[in-house]
C-alpha positions in Angstrom: 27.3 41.6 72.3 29.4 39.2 74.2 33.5 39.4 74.3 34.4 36.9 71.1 31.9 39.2 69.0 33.1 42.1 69.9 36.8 40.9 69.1 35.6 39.3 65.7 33.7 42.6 64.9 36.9 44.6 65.5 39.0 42.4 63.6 36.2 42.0 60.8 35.6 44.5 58.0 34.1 47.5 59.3 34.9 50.2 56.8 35.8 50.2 52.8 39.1 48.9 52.4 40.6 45.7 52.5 40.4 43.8 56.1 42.7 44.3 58.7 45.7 42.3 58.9 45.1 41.4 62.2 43.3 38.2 63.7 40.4 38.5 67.3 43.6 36.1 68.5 45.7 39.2 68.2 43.5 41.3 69.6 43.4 38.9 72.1 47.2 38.9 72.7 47.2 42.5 73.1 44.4 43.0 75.5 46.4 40.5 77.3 49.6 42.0 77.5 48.3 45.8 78.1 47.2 44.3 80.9 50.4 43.2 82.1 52.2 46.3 81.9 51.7 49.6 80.3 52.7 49.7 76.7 53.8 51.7 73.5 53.1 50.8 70.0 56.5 49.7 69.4 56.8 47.5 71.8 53.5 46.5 71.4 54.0 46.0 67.6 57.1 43.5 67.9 55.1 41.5 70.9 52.5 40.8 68.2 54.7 40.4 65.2 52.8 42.6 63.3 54.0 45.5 61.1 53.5 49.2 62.6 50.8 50.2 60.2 48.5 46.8 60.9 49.5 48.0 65.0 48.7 51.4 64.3 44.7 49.9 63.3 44.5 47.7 65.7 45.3 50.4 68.4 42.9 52.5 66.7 40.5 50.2 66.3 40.7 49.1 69.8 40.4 52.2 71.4 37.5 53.3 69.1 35.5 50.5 71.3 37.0 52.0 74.5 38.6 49.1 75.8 42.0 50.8 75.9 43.6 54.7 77.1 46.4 55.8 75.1 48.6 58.5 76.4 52.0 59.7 76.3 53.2 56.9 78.9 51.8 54.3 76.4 48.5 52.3 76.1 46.4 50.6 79.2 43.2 49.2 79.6 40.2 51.0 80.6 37.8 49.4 82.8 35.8 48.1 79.7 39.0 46.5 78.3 39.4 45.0 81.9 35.3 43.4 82.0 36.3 42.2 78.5 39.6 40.1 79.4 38.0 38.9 82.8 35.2 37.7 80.4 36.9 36.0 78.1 39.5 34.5 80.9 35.9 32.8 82.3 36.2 30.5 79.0 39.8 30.7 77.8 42.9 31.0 79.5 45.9 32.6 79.6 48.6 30.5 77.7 51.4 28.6 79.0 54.7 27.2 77.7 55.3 24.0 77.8 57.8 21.3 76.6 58.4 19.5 73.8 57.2 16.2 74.1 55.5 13.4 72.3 52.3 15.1 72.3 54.0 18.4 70.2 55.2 18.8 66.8 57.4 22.1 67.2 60.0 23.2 69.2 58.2 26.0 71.0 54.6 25.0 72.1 51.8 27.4 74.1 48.8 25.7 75.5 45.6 27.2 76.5 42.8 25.5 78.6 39.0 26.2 76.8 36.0 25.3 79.6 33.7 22.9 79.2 34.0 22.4 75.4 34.7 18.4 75.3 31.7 17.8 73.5 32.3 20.2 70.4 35.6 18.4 69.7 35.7 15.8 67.0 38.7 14.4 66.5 40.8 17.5 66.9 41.8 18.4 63.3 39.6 21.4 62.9 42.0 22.9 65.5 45.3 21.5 63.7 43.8 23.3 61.0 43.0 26.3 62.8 46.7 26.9 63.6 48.1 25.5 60.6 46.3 28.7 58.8 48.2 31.0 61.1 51.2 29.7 60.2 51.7 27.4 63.2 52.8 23.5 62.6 49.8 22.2 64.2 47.7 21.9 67.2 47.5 19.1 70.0 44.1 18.9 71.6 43.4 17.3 74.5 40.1 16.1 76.7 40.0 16.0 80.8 37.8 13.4 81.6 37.7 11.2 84.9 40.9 13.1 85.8 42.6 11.9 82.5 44.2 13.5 79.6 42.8 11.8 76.6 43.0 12.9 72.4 39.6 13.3 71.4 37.7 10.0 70.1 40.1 8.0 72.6 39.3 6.5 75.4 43.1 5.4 76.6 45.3 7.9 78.2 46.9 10.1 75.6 49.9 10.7 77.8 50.2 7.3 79.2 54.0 6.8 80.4 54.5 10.7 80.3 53.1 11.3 83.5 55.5 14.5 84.3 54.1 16.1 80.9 50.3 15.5 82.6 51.4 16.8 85.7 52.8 20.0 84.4 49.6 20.7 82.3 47.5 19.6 85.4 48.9 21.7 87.4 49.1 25.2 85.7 45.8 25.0 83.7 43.8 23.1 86.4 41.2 21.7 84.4 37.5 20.5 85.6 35.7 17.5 83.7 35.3 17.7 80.0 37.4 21.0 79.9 39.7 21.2 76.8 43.3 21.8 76.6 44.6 22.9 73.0 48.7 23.0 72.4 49.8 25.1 69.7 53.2 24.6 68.2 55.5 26.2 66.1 59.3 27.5 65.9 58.7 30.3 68.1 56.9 31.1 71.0 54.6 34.2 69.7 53.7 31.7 66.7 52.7 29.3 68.9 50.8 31.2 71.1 48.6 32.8 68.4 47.8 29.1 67.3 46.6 28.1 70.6 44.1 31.3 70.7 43.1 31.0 67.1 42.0 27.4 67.8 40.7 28.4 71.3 38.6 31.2 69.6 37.4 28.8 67.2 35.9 26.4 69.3 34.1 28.9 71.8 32.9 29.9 68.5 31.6 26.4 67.7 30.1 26.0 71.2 27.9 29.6 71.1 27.0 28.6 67.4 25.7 25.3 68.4 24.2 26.5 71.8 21.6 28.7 69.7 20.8 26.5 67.7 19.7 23.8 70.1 
């Protein structure tokens, strides 16, 4: 079972009761910042911006899976959570901040690069949606094609005339033809950030579903 099934399985129903109040983008988030530093649940809990009983599950559930050690210091990653996150960093990045600009719609605004997606974009709305149902304003996604920004189903720069903007997203996501760069935005940061990783999920999600099909 590859990384985005595993995180969907966690976060899915897997014993009688209602669902866990926790997204695979959260469970992303955390796996993410474990591996930054060494945590406790608390801290942990108001990182996510979920309640302590939904943080409670989510530790439980990932550490059921063995991707994270919990001891009296606080949580880590074992070296399964470690494989896991390097996996999923091969298709997704980490997420930056970025700006507010003409290509946002909130005041904070996280961006995640997704590789090699281009051609399982349509015209970017199923991620505005995507984040919209987390409670984000929207979504912003971009394509990188012949070293050019464009909005999906346009062939003229998107950020024409806001070359520092490209720049800046150029230069911390470095993306390679037809790589995808989603921008979630929202009033805060963490809001934002889930957006971006809900809609990054999502389309990784498209690509495998597609892929076995073909």
């Amino acid at each position: 079972m590859n990384a985005l099934e595993t995180l969907e399985r966690i976060a899915g129903k897997i014993a009688p009761g209602p669902l866990p109040s926790f997204t695979p983008a959260h469970l992303l988030m955390a796996l993410e910042v474990i591996s930054r530093e060494t945590v406790g649940r608390v801290r942990l809990s108001n990182i996510l911006g979920l309640g302590p009983g939904v943080t409670r599950t989510l530790i439980k559930h990932l550490r059921s899976e063995g991707l994270i050690e919990v001891s009296r210091s606080g949580i880590k990653l074992s070296d399964s959570g470690t494989r896991m996150l390097e996996e999923i960093k091969l298709f997704i990045s980490p997420g930056i901040k970025v700006p507010e600009s003409p290509l946002t719609v909130g005041s904070s605004n996280v961006a995640v690069l997704v590789k090699g997606a281009s051609s399982f974009v349509k015209y970017g709305m199923e991620e505005r949606d995507a984040a919209i149902k987390v409670g984000a304003l929207g979504a912003t996604t971009l394509i990188f094609k012949g070293n050019r920004l464009l909005l999906p189903g346009v062939n003229e720069e998107s950020i024409k005339g806001i070359q520092q903007i490209k720049e800046y997203l150029t230069s911390k996501l470095m993306p390679s033809e037809d790589d995808v760069i989603i921008i979630g935005s929202s009033d805060d940061e963490r809001s934002a950030e889930l957006a971006a990783k809900t809609a990054a999920l999502n389309l990784v999600k498209r690509c495998m579903s597609r892929e076995r099909l073909a």
